[in-house]
C-alpha positions as CSV (number, residue, x, y, z in Angstrom):
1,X,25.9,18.4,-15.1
2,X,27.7,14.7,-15.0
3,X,26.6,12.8,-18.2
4,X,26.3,8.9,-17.9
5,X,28.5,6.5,-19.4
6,X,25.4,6.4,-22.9
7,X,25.1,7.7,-26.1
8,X,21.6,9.1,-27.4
9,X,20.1,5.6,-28.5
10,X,16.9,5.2,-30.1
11,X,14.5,3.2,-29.0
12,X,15.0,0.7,-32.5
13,X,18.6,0.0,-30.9
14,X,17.1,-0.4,-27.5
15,X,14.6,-2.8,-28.3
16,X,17.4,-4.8,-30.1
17,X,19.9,-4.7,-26.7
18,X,16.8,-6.2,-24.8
19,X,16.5,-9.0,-27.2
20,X,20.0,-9.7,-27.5
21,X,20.8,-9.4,-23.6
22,X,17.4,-11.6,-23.3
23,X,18.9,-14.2,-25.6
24,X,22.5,-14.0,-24.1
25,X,20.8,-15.3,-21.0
26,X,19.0,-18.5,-22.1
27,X,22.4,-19.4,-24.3
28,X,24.4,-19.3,-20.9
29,X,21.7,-21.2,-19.2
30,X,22.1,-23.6,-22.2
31,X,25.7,-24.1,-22.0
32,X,25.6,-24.4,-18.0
33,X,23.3,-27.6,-18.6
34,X,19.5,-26.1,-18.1
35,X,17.1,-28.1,-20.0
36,X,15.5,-25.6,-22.4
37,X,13.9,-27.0,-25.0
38,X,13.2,-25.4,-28.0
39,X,16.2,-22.9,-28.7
40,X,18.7,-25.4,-30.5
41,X,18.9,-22.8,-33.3
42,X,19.7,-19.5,-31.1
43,X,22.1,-18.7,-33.1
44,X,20.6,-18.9,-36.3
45,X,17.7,-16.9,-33.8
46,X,20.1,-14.0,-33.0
47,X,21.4,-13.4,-36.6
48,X,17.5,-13.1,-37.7
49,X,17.0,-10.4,-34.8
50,X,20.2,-8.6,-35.7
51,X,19.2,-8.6,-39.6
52,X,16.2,-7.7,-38.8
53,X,17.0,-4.5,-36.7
54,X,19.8,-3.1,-39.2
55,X,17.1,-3.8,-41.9
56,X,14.6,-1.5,-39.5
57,X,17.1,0.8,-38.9
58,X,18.1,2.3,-42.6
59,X,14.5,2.1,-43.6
60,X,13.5,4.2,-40.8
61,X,16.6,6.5,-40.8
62,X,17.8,6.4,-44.5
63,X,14.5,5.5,-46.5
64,X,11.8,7.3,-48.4
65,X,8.9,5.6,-48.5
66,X,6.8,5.8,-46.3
67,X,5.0,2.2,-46.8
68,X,8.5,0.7,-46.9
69,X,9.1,2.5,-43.4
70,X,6.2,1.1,-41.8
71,X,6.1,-2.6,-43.2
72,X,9.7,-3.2,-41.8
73,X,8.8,-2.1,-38.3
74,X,6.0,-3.7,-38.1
75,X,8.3,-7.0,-38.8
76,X,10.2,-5.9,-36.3
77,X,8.0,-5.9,-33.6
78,X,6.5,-9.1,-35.0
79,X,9.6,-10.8,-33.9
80,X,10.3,-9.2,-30.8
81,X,6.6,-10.0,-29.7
82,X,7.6,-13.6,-30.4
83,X,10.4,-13.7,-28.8
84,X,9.3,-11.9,-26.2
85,X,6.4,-14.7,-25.4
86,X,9.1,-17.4,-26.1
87,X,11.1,-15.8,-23.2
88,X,8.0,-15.6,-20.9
89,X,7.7,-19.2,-20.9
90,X,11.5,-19.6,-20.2
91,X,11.2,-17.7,-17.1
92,X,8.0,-19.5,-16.2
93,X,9.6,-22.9,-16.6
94,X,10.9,-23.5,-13.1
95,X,14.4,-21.9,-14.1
96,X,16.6,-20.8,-11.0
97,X,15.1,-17.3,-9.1
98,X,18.5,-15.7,-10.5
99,X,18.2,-16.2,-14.3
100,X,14.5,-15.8,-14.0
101,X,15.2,-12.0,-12.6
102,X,17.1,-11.3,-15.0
103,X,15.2,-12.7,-17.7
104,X,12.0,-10.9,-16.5
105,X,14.2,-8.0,-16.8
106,X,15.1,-7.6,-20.3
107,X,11.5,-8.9,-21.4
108,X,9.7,-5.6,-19.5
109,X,12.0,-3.7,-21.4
110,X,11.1,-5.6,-24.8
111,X,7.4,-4.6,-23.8
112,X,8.4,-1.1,-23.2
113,X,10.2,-0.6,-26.2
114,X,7.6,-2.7,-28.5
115,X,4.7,-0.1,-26.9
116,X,7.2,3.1,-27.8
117,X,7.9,2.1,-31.4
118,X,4.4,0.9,-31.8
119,X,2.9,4.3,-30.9
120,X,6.1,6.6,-31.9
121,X,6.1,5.4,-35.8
122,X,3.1,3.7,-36.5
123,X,0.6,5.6,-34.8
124,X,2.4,9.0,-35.1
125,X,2.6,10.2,-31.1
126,X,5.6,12.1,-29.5
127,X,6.7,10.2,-26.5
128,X,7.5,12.6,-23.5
129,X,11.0,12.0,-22.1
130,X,9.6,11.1,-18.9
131,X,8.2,8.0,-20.4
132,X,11.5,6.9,-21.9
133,X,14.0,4.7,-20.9
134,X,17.6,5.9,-22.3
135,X,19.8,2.7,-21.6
136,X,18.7,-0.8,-20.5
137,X,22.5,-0.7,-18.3
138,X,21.9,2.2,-16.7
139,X,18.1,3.2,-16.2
140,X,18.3,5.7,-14.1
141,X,19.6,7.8,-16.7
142,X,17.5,11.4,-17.5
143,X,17.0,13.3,-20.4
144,X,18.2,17.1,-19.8
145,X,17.1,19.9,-21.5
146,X,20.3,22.2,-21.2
147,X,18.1,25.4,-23.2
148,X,21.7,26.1,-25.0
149,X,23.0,24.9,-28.0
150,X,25.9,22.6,-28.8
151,X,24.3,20.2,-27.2
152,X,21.0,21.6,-26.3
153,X,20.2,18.0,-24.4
154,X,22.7,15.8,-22.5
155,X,21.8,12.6,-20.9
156,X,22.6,12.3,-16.8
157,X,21.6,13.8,-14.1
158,X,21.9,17.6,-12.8
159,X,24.7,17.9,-10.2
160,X,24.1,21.5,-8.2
161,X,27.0,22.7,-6.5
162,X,27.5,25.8,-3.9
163,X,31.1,27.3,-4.1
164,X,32.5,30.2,-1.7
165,X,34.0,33.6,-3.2
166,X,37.6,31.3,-3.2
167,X,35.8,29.1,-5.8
168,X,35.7,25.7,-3.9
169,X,33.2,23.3,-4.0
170,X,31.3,23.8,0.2
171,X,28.4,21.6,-1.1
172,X,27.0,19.7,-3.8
173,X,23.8,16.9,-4.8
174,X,23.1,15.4,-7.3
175,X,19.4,15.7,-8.4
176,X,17.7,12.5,-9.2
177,X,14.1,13.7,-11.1
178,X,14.6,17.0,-9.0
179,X,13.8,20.8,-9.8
180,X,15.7,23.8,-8.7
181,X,13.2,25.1,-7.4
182,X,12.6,22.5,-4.4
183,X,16.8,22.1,-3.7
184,X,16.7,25.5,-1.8
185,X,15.6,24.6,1.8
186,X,17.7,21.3,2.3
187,X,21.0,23.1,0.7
188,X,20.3,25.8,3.4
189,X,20.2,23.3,5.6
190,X,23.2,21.0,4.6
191,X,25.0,24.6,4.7
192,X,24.0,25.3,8.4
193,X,24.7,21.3,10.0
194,X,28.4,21.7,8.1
195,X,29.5,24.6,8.8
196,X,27.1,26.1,11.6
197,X,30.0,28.5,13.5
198,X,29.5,30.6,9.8
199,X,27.4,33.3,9.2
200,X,26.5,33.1,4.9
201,X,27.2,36.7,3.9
202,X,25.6,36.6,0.5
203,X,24.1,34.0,-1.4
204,X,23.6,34.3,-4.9
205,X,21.1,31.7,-7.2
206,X,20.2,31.5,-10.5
207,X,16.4,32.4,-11.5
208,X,15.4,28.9,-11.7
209,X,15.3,28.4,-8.0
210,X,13.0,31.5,-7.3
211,X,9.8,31.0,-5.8
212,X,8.1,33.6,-2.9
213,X,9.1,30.8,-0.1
214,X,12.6,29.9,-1.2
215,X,13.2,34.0,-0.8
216,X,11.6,34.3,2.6
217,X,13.5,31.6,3.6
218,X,16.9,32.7,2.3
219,X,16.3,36.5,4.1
220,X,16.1,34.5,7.2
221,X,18.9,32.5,6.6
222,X,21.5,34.7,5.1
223,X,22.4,38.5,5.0
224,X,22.5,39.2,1.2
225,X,20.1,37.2,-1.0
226,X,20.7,37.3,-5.0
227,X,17.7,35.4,-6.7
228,X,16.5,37.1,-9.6
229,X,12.8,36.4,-9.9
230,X,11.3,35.0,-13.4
231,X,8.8,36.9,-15.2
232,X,7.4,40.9,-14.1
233,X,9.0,42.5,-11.3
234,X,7.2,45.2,-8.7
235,X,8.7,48.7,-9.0
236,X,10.2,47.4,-5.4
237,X,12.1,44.4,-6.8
238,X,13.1,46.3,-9.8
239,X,15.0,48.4,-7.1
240,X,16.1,45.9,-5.4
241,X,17.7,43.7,-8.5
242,X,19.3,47.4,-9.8
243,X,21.0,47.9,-6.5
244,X,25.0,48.4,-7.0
245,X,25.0,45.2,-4.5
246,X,22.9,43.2,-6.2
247,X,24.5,43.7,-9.7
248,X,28.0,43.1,-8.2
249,X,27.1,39.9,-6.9
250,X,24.8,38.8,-10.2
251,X,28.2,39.3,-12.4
252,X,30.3,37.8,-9.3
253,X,27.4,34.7,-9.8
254,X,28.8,34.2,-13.4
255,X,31.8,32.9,-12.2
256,X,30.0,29.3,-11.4
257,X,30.1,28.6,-14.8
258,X,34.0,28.4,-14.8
259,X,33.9,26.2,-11.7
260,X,31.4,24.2,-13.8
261,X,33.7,24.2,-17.1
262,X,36.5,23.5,-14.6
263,X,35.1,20.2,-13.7
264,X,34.4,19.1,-17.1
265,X,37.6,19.9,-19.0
266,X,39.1,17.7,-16.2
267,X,37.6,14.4,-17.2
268,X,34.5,14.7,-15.8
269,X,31.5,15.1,-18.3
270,X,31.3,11.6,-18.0
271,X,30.7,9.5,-15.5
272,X,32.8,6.0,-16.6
273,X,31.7,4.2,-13.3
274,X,28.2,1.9,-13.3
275,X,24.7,2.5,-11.4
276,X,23.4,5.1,-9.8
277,X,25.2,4.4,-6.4
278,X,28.7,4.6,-8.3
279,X,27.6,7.6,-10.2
280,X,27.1,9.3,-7.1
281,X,30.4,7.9,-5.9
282,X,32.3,9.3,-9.0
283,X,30.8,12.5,-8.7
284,X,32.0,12.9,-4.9
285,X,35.7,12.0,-5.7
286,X,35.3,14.3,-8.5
287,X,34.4,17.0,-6.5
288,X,37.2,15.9,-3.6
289,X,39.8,16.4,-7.3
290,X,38.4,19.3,-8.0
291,X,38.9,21.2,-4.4
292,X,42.4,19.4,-4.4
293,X,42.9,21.1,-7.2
294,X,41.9,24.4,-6.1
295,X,44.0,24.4,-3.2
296,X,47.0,23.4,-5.1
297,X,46.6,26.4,-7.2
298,X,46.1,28.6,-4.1
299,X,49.2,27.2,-2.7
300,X,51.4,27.1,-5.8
301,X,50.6,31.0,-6.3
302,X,51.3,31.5,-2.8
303,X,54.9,29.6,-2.9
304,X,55.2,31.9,-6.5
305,X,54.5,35.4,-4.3
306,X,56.7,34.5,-1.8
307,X,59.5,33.9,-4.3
308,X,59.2,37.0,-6.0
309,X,59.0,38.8,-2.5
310,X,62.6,37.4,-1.7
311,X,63.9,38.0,-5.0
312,X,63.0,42.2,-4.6
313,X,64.6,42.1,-1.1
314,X,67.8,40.3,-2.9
315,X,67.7,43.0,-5.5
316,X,67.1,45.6,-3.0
């Protein structure tokens, strides 16, 4: 897994990135000569908002009453609501298709957020992290429950990679709102187009990619198939998951995590580039870093093995 460049924001701070991006925009149309009326005190404006949101802030997260709590959000939303209509009739003044984008922009996300906070704090619901937005610069960031601690969640995306038994990287993708379980048949496939003069030997998966179709097509596909099924086995799959084979691959799978760790300790738990399409770039040349790295290891115990061979025969 490849974090995004974020931090875990709530959606207080969010709300108060809209509004200040939002205002950002019609102070640069200001000072490139747009006639806005109306917004001669923006600054004065901004300084409110930002008051307003640290005020919000440590009553929500450092405060104990509960009236206090729910008075200054409700102030807060009161003023993003007007700005928020203020902004509308910017962008519906005739301003240039450019700023209007991205002034529509940030005011959806001042909706968004307003809705969230409205029915997270004052009306007590749990908002589903499929609902949420995690960063207003880079949206296409997901919520990822890792089911470990330290960190149990990480925000990004989940990169699935495929190494051989000399621990380099023959495939990778990197899942945007995708399960495990539907990556199986178009890995299998990316496998067979890149390297179709190979013949997979064994394959081994992790239980979250089991289902009854992903197996049948694996036996067809390759000659050793290690996914563990979730939940109660048949006495025959018990068998087959107790096999001498079946446990020496299983432990041999264990050895992903390393190539995983590998990755990260090397820089790359965070992805510094911007968007989606450089994420996806930076997690390619990582990859291409990683295998480079590989080899050099390979190459450099080779050269050391050699050495010590010439050294014996000198001593001999």
């Amino acid at each position: 897994m490849l974090e995004t460049n974020v931090h875990f924001p709530t959606d207080l701070n969010l709300l108060w990135d809209s509004l200040r991006k939002g205002l950002d925009e019609i102070e640069q149309m200001r000072k490139e000569g747009s006639p806005i009326p109306g917004w001669r005190k923006i600054k004065s404006i901004q300084r409110d908002v930002k008051r307003q949101f640290r005020k919000t802030s440590e009553a929500v997260f450092k405060g104990r009453k509960e009236k206090v709590k729910r008075e200054s959000v409700k102030v807060y939303l009161r003023l993003a609501k007007q700005l928020e209509k203020r902004m509308a009739d910017v962008a519906s003044s005739g301003i240039d298709a450019q700023w209007q984008t991205r002034l529509n922009n940030y005011q959806n996300y001042i909706t968004i957020f307003v809705d969230q906070i409205e029915r997270r704090l004052l009306k007590g619901e749990t908002i589903a992290p499929e609902e949420k937005v995690f960063s207003i610069f880079e949206p296409h960031t997901e919520w990822i429950n890792k089911g470990k601690q330290h960190p149990s969640v990480e925000l990004g995306h989940n990169l699935l990679i495929t190494t051989d038994q000399h621990h380099l990287i023959m495939d990778y993708k990197v899942m945007v709102k995708e399960k495990d379980v539907h990556q199986v048949d178009g890995l299998i496939k990316r496998m067979c187009q890149a390297y179709p003069e190979m013949k997979i030997a064994s394959h081994s998966f992790d239980k979250g990619f089991y289902s009854a179709e992903n197996l049948a097509l694996l036996k067809d596909k390759v000659a050793m198939v290690v996914l563990p099924k979730r939940g109660n086995l048949s006495e025959e799959e018990k068998e087959t998951e107790r096999s001498k084979t079946f446990v020496s691959l299983r432990h041999a799978h264990s050895a992903i995590e390393s190539n995983i760790n590998m990755l990260e300790h090397h820089g790359l738990n965070r992805c510094a580039d911007k968007g989606l399409h450089g994420y996806k770039r930076y997690v390619g040349v990582s990859v291409l870093a990683y295998n480079l790295h590989i080899i050099g290891n390979h190459l450099m115990a080779k050269e050391k093995e050699q050495r010590e061979k010439e050294k014996r025969r000198s001593a001999a």
